[in-house]
C-alpha positions as CSV (number, residue, x, y, z in Angstrom):
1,X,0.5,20.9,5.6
2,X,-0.6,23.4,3.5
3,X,-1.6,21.4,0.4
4,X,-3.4,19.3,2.9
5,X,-5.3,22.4,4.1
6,X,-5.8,23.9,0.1
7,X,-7.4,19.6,-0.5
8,X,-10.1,20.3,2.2
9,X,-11.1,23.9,0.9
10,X,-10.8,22.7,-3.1
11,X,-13.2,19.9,-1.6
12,X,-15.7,22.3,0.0
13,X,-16.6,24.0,-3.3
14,X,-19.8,23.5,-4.5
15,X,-18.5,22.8,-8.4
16,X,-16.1,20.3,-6.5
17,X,-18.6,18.1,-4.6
18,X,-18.5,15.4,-7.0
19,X,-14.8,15.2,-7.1
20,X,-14.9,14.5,-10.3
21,X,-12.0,15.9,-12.9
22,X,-11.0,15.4,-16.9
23,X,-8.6,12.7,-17.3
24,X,-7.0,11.2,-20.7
25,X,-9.9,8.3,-19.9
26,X,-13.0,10.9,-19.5
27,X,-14.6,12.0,-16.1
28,X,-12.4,10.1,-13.6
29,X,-11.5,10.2,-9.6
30,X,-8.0,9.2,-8.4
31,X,-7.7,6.9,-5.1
32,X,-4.5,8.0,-3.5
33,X,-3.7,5.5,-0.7
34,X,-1.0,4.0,1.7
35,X,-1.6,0.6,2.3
36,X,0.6,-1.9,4.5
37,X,2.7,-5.2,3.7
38,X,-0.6,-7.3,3.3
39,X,-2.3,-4.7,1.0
40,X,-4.8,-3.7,3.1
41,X,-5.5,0.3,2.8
42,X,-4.5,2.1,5.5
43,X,-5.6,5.7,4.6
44,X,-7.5,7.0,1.6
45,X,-8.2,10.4,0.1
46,X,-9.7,10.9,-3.6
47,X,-9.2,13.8,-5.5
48,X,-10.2,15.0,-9.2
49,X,-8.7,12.4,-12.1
50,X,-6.7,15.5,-14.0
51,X,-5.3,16.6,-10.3
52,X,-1.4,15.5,-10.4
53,X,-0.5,12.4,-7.4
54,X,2.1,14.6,-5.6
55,X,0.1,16.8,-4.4
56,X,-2.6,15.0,-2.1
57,X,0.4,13.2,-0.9
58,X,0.7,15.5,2.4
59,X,-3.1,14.8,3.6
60,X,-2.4,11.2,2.8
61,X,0.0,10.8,5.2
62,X,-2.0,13.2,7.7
63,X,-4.7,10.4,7.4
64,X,-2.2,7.7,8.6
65,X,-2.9,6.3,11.9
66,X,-1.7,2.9,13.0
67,X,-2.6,1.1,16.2
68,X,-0.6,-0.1,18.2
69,X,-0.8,-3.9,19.8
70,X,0.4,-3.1,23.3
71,X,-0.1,0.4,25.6
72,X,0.8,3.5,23.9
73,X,-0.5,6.3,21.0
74,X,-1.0,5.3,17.6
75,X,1.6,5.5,14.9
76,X,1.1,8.2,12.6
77,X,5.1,7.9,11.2
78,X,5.9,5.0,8.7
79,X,9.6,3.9,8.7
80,X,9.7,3.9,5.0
81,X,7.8,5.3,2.1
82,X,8.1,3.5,-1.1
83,X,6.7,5.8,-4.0
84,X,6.9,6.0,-7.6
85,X,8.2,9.0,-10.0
86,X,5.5,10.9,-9.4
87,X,6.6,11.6,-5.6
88,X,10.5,12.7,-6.9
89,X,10.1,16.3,-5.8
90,X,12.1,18.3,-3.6
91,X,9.1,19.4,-1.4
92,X,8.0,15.7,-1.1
93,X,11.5,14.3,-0.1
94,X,12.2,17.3,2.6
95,X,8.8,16.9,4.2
96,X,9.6,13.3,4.6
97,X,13.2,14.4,5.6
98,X,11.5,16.3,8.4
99,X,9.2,13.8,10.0
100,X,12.3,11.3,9.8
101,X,11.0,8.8,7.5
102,X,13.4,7.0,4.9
103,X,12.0,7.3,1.3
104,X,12.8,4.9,-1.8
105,X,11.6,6.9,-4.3
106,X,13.4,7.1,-7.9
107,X,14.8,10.5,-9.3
108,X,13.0,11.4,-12.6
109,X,15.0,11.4,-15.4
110,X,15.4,15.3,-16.4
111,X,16.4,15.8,-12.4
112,X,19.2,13.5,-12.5
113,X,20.2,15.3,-16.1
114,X,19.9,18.8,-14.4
115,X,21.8,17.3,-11.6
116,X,24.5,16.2,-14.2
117,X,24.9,19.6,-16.0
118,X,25.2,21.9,-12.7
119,X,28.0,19.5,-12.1
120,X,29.3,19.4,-8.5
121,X,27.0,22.2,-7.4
122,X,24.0,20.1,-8.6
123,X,24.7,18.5,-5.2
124,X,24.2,15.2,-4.4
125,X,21.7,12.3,-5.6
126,X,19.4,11.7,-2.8
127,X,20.0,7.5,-1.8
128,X,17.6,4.9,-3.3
129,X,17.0,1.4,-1.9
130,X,16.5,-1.0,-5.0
131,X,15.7,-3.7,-2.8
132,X,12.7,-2.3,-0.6
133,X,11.3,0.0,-3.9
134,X,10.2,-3.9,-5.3
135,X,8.1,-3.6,-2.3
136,X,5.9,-0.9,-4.1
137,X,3.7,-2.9,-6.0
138,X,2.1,-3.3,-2.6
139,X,0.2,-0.2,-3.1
140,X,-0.6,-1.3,-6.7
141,X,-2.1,-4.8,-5.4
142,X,-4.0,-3.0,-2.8
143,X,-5.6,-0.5,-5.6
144,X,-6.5,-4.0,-7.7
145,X,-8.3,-5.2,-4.3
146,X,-10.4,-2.3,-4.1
147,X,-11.2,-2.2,-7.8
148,X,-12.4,-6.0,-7.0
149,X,-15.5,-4.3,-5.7
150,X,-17.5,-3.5,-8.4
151,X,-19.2,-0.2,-6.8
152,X,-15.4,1.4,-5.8
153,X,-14.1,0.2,-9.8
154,X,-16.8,2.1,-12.0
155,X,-17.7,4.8,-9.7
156,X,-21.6,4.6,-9.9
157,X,-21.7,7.4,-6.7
158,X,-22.5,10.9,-7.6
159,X,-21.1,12.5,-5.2
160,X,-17.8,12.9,-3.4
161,X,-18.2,11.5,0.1
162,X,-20.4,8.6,-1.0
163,X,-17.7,7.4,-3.3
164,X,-15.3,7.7,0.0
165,X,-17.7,5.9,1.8
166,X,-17.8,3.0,-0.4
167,X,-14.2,3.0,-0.4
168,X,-14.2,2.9,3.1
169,X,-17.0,-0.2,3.1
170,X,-14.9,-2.2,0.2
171,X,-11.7,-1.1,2.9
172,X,-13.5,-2.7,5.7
173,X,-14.2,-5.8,3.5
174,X,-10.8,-6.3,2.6
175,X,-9.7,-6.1,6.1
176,X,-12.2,-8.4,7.6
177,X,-11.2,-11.0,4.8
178,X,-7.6,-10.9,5.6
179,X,-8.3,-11.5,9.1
180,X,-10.8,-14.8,8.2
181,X,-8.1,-16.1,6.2
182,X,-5.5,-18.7,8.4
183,X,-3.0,-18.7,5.8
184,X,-1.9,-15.3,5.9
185,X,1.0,-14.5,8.2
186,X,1.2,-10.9,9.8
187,X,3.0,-7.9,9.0
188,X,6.6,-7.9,10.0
């Protein structure tokens, strides 16, 4: 938890109140989210565009809260996390080891070769699940719905918080559409 804590006090600068960082594509915030079967974002948290996806990945899953349908507390422990290469760190995988959650995440390239030249004391490969990691593009598809808002894709908010809150408006929107829509099963 102690990236999460180092987000929130990054955050509370003054020079960060725009969340705003240098990217390849100029001034640019990333929208790091975990979003269900149906797309629909679950929980958000922005950060600078230059700041690298593994490391808001701890306050992401703090944010995670899932309600149940019957009696009893919330969910705040996904079964699965399906991630891409950026998420392939030792730090990532045994925080997820941890909290008992299976991960489908890909080893990077120059682990697996690091892996190969310490030979049997490089240890073993961690497991990957081809078959649920073509689930991913879930998260992909529910960044594309939120860019559908025209507000949340170019970013006209100075600051910070307004920005979140016009994710969390465009969030809202996409939830309340998914529920209008009859053809739409629910999440298994």
């Amino acid at each position: 938890m102690s990236n999460y804590t180092n987000l929130l006090s990054d955050q509370a600068k003054p020079g960060n109140r725009e969340g705003l960082g240098r990217s390849r594509g100029g001034f640019t915030t990333k929208i790091h989210l975990v979003a269900d079967r149906r797309c629909r974002p679950l929980a958000v948290v922005t950060t600078e565009g230059q700041r690298h996806d593994s490391i808001p990945f701890e306050a992401v899953l703090g944010k995670l809260i899932v309600d149940r349908v019957g009696p009893g507390r919330p969910r705040t422990r996904p079964d699965w996390v399906l991630a891409d290469k950026a998420y392939s760190s030792k730090a990532i995988r045994d925080t997820l080891a941890s909290r008992k959650i299976k991960a489908a995440i890909p080893v990077k390239d120059n682990h697996a070769e690091a892996r190969k030249r310490k030979g049997s004391s490089g240890g073993r490969p961690p497991s990957f699940d081809k078959i649920r990691y073509r689930e991913r593009n879930t998260v992909e598809r529910a960044v594309n719905k939120l860019r559908g808002c025209r507000a949340t894709a170019t970013r006209y908010d100075k600051r910070d918080y307004i920005y979140r809150g016009t994710i969390v408006v465009t969030s809202i929107r996409i939830w309340v559409r998914d529920l209008t829509n009859p053809a739409l099963s629910d999440t298994p």
